[in-house]
C-alpha positions as CSV (number, residue, x, y, z in Angstrom):
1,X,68.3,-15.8,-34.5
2,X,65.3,-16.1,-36.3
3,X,63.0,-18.6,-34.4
4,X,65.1,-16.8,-30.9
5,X,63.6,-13.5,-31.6
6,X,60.1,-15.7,-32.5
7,X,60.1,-17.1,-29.2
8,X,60.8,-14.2,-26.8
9,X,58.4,-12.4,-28.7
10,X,55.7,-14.9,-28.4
11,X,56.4,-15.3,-24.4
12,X,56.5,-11.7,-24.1
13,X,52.9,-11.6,-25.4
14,X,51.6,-13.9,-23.5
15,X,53.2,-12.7,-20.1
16,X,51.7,-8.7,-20.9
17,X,48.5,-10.9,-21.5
18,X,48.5,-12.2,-18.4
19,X,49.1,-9.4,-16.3
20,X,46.7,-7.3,-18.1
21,X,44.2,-10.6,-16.8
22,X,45.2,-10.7,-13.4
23,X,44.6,-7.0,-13.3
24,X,41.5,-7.3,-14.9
25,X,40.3,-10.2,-12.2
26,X,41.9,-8.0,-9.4
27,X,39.7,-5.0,-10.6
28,X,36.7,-7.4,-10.9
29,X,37.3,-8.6,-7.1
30,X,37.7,-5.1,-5.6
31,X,34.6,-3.8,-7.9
32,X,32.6,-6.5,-6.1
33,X,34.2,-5.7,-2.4
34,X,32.8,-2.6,-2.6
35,X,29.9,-3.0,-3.6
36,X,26.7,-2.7,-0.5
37,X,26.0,-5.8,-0.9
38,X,29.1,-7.9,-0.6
39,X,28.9,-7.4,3.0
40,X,25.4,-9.0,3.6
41,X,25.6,-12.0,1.3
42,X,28.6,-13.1,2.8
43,X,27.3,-13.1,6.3
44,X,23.7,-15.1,4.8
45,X,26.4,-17.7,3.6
46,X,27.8,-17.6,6.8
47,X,24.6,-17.9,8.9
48,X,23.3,-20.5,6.5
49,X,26.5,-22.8,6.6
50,X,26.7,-22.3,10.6
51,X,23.1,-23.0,11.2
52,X,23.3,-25.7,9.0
53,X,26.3,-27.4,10.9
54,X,24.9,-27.2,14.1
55,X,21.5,-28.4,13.1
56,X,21.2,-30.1,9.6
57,X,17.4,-30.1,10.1
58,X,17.7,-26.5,9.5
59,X,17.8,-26.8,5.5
60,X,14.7,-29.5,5.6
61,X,11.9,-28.8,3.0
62,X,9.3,-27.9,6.0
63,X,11.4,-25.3,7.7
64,X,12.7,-23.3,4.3
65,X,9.0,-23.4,3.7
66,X,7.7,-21.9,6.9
67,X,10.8,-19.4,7.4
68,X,9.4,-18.3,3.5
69,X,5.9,-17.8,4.3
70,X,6.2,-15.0,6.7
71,X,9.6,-13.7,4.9
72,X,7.9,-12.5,2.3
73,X,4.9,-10.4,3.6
74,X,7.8,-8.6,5.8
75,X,9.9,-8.7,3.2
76,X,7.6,-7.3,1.0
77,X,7.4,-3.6,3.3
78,X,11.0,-3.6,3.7
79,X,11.3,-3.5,-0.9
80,X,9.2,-0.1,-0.8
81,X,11.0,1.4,2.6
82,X,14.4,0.9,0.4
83,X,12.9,3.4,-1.7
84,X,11.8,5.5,0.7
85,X,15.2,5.6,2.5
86,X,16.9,6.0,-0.8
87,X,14.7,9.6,-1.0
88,X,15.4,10.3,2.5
89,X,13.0,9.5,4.4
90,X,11.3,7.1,6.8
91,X,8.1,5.7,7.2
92,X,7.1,4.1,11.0
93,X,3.4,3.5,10.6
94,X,4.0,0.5,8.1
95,X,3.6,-2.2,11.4
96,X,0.3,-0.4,12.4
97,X,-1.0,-0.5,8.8
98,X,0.1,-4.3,8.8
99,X,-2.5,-4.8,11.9
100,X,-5.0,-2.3,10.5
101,X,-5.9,-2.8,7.5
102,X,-6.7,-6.5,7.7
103,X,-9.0,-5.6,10.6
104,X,-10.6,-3.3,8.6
105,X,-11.3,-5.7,5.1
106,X,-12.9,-7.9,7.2
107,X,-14.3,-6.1,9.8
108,X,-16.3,-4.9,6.4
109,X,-16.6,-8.1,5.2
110,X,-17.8,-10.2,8.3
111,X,-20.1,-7.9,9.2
112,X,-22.0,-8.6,5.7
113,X,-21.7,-4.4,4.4
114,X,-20.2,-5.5,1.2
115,X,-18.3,-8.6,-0.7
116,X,-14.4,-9.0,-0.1
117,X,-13.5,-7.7,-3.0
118,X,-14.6,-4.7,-2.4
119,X,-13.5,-4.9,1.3
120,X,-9.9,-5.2,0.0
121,X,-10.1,-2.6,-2.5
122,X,-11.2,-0.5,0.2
123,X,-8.3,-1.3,2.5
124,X,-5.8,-1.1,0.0
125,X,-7.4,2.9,-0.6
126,X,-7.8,3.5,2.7
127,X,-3.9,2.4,3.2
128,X,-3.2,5.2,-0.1
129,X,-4.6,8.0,1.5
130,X,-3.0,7.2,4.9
131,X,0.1,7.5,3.0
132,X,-0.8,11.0,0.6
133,X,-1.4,12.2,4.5
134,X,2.5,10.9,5.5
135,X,3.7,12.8,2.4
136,X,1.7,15.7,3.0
137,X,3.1,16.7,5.9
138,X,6.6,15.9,5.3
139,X,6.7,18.0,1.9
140,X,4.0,20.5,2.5
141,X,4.6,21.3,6.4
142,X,8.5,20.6,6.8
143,X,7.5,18.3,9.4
144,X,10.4,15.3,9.8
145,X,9.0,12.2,8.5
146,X,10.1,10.0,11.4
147,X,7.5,12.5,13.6
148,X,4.7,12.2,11.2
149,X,5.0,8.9,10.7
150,X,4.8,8.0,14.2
151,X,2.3,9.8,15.3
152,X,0.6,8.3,12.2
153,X,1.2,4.7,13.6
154,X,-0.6,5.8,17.4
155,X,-3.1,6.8,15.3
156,X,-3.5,3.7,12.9
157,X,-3.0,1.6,15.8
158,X,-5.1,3.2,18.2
159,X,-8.4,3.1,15.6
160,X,-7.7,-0.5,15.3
161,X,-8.0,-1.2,18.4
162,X,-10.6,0.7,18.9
163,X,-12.7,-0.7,16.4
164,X,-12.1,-4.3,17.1
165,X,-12.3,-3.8,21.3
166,X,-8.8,-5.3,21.1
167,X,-9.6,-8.8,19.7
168,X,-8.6,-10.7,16.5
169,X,-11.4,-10.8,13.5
170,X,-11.8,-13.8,12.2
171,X,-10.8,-14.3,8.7
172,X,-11.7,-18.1,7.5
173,X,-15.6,-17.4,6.3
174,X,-14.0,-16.5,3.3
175,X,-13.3,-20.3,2.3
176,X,-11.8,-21.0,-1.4
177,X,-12.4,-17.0,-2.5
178,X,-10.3,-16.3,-5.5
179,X,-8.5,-13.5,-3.7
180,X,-7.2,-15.9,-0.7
181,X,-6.3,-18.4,-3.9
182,X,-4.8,-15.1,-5.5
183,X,-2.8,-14.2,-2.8
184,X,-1.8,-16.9,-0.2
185,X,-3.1,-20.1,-2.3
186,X,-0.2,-22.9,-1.8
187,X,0.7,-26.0,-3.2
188,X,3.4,-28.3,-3.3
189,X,6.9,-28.9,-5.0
190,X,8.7,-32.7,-3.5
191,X,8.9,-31.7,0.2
192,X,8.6,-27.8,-0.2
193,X,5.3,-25.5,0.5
194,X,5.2,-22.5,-1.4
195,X,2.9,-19.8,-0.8
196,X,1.7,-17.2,-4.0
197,X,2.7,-14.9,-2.0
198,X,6.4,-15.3,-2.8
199,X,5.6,-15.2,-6.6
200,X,4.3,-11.7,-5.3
201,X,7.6,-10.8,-3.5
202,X,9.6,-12.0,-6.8
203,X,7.7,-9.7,-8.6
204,X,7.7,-6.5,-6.0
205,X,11.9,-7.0,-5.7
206,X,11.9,-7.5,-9.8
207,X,10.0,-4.6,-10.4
208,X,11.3,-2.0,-7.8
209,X,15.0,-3.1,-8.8
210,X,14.6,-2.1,-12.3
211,X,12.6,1.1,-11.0
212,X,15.5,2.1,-9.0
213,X,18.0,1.1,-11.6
214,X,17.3,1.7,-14.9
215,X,14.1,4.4,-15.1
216,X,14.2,8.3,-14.4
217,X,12.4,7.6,-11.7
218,X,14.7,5.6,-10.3
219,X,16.8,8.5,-10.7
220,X,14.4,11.0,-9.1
221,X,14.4,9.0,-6.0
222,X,18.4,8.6,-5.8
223,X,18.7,12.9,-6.7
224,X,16.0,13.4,-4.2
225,X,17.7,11.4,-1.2
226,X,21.2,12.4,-2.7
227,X,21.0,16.2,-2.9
228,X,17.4,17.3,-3.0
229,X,18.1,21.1,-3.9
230,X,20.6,20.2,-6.9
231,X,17.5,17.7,-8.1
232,X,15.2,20.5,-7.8
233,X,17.3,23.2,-9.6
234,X,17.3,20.1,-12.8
235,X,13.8,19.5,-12.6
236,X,13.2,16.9,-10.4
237,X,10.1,17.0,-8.7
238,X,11.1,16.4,-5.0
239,X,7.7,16.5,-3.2
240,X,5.5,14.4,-5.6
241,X,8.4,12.0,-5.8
242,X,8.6,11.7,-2.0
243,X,4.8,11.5,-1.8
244,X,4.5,8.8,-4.7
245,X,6.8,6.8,-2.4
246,X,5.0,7.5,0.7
247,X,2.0,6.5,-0.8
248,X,3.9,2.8,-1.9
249,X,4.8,2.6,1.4
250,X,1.5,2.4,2.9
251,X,0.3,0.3,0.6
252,X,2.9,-2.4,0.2
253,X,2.4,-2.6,4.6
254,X,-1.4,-3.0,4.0
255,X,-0.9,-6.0,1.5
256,X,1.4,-7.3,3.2
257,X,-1.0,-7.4,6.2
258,X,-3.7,-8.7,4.2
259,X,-1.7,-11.7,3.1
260,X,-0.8,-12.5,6.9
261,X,-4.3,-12.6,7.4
262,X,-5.1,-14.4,5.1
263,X,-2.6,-17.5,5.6
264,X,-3.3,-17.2,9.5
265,X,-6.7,-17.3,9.7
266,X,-6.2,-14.2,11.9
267,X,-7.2,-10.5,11.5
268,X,-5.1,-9.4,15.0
269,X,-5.1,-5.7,15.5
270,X,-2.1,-5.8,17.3
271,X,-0.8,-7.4,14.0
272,X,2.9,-5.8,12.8
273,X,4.1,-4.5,16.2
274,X,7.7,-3.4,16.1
275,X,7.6,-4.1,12.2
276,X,8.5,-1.1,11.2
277,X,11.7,-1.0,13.2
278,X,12.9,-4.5,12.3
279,X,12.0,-3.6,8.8
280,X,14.3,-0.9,8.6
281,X,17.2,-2.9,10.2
282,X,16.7,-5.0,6.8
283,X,17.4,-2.2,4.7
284,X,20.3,-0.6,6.2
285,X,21.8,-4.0,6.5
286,X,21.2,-4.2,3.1
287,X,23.6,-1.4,2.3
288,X,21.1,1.5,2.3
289,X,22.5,4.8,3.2
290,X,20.5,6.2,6.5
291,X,21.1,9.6,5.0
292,X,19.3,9.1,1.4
293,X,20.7,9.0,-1.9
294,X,22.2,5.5,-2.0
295,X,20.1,2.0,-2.0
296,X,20.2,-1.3,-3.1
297,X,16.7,-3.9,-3.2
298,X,19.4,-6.8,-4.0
299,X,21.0,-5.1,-0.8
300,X,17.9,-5.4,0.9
301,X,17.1,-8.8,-0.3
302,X,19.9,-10.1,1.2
303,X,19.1,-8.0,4.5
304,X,15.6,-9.8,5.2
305,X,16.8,-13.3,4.7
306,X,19.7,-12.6,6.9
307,X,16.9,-11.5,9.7
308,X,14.9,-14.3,8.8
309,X,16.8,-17.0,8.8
310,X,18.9,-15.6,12.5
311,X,15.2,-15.6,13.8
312,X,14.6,-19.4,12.6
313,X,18.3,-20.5,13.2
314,X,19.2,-19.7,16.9
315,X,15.4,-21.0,17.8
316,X,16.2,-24.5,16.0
317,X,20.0,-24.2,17.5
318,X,18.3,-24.1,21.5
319,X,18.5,-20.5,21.4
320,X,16.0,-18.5,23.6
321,X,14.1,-16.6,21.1
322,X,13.8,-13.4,23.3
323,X,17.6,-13.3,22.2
324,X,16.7,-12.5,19.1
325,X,17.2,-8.8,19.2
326,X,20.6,-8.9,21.0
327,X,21.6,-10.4,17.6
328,X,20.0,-7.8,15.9
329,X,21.6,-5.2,17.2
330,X,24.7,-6.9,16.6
331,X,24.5,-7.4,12.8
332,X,23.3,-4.1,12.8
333,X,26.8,-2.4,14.5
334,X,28.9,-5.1,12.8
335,X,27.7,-4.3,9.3
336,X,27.9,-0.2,9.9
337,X,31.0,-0.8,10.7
338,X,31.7,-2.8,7.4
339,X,29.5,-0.4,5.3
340,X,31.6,2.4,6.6
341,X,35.3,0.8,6.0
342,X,34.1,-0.3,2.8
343,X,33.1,3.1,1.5
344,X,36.2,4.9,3.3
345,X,38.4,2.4,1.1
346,X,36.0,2.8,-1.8
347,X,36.6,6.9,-1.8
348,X,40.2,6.4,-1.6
349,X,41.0,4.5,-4.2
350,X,42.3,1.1,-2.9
């Protein structure tokens, strides 16, 4: 009876085990359904495997490298509007501060009124202020920030243009500078280019996920998005939060624009047209909540390449590239739609 009694006891254990396992996976499997950014990593698999079968030349060493080098300097705009949206806000002049502020480091520089150093440092300040004026108004003044912000971008775009007559500046007297190295400087890994510039995106995602995860100030900007008066009523500084963030904004766009610059040889003030739209497509396809308080950069991450690598694919697949946005727009509706099943499911429980 003995070694019976063993024996059932033993199995017992092991089956109550097991089930508390499979519940344990099952829990693991539905924590990660929910989660914002389930949703766009399985559609970059998708895209990548698809493109990949139509076209195998679409995961050569040459095109990951070029889709990479102009990635990044978009990608690096969309990192700080996740934080913005996160807060509850939006910022449209980011495209015209991608073609302005080029225009004017080198407009400064070409013209011999002082070194590029200087010329950049004065963009990037130039690019601050532009965004302590975006905060400004939406804090102090009430004013929406998709108004202020684009009538901030007529007005960025218009003084480019203005100032150039309409034509590109040309970048390339600055040879080997230390800043071009700095910034855009490449070199080679087997059959792969790779641009500093994506050591400078690494860093930007790094950084700002951390912010937004693990600091109070990460928690500043999810209170101030989430319920601004209930974050004012425990502290929270709202408006210099939202201002910081404006400011970070502008000018992650105007390095961004720089770097373009830079690699292209090209200072165009039409530079960054439509960016700021596209940019925010990223983000919400990402998993960031239009209506503040919830965002993800690994979200958003995922939401650049998946923008990216549509805009390279259906080009390399015999695509007409002025298809492009028709795509868009449906990853856009497709992933609201999963965003919004996911989160119904997620509230109740299942």
């Amino acid at each position: 009876m003995a070694p019976t009694f063993s024996r059932w006891l033993t199995h017992a254990t092991h089956s109550n085990f097991d089930r508390r396992v499979q519940v344990q996976q099952r829990s693991f499997i539905a924590r990660a359904i929910a989660r914002p950014e389930f949703g766009p990593f399985v559609l970059l698999v998708v895209e990548l495997a698809g493109f990949w079968a139509i076209n195998p030349d679409f995961l050569s060493g040459q095109n990951i490298s070029n889709t990479l080098a102009f990635t990044v300097e978009l990608g690096l705009i969309a990192l700080t509007m996740t934080l913005l949206m996160t807060s509850g806000e939006f910022d449209l002049s980011v495209g015209s501060l991608f073609g302005f502020s080029p225009v004017l480091m080198w407009t400064l520089f070409n013209s011999g009124w002082t070194s590029l150093d200087v010329a950049f440092v004065v963009a990037l300040i130039v690019a601050a202020l532009i965004g302590l004026v975006n905060g400004w108004f939406v804090t102090r003044l009430k004013i929406p920030s998709f108004l202020v912000t684009l009538g901030m971008l007529l007005v960025v775009r218009g003084t480019a243009l203005f100032v150039t007559d309409g034509f590109p500046q040309r970048t390339w007297s600055a040879g080997g500078h230390w800043l071009a190295q700095a910034l855009v400087g490449d070199f080679y890994i087997g059959g792969f280019r790779i641009y500093m510039s994506l050591f400078w995106f690494i860093a930007a995602a790094v950084a700002l996920s951390y912010t937004l995860t693990q600091t109070k100030a990460g928690n500043w900007i999810l209170a101030a998005g989430g319920n601004p008066g209930a974050a004012r009523a425990r502290g929270v500084n709202v408006n210099r939060t939202k201002v910081a963030l404006f400011v970070l904004s502008s000018l992650m766009a105007s390095l961004a624009g720089i770097i373009s610059s830079i690699r292209t040889s090209a200072a165009n003030p039409n530079s960054g047209t439509g960016y700021e739209l596209e940019v925010i497509a990223m983000v919400v396809i990402g998993g960031t909540a239009l209506t503040g308080g919830r965002g993800t950069i690994i979200g958003t991450v995922l939401g650049i390449f998946i923008l990216r690598v549509m805009r390279n694919g259906i080009v390399l697949i015999g695509v007409p590239g002025l298809a492009y946005n028709i795509f868009i727009g449906a990853i856009i509706l497709g992933m609201m739609a999963l965003h919004s099943w996911l989160e119904r499911r997620h509230q109740a429980g299942t």
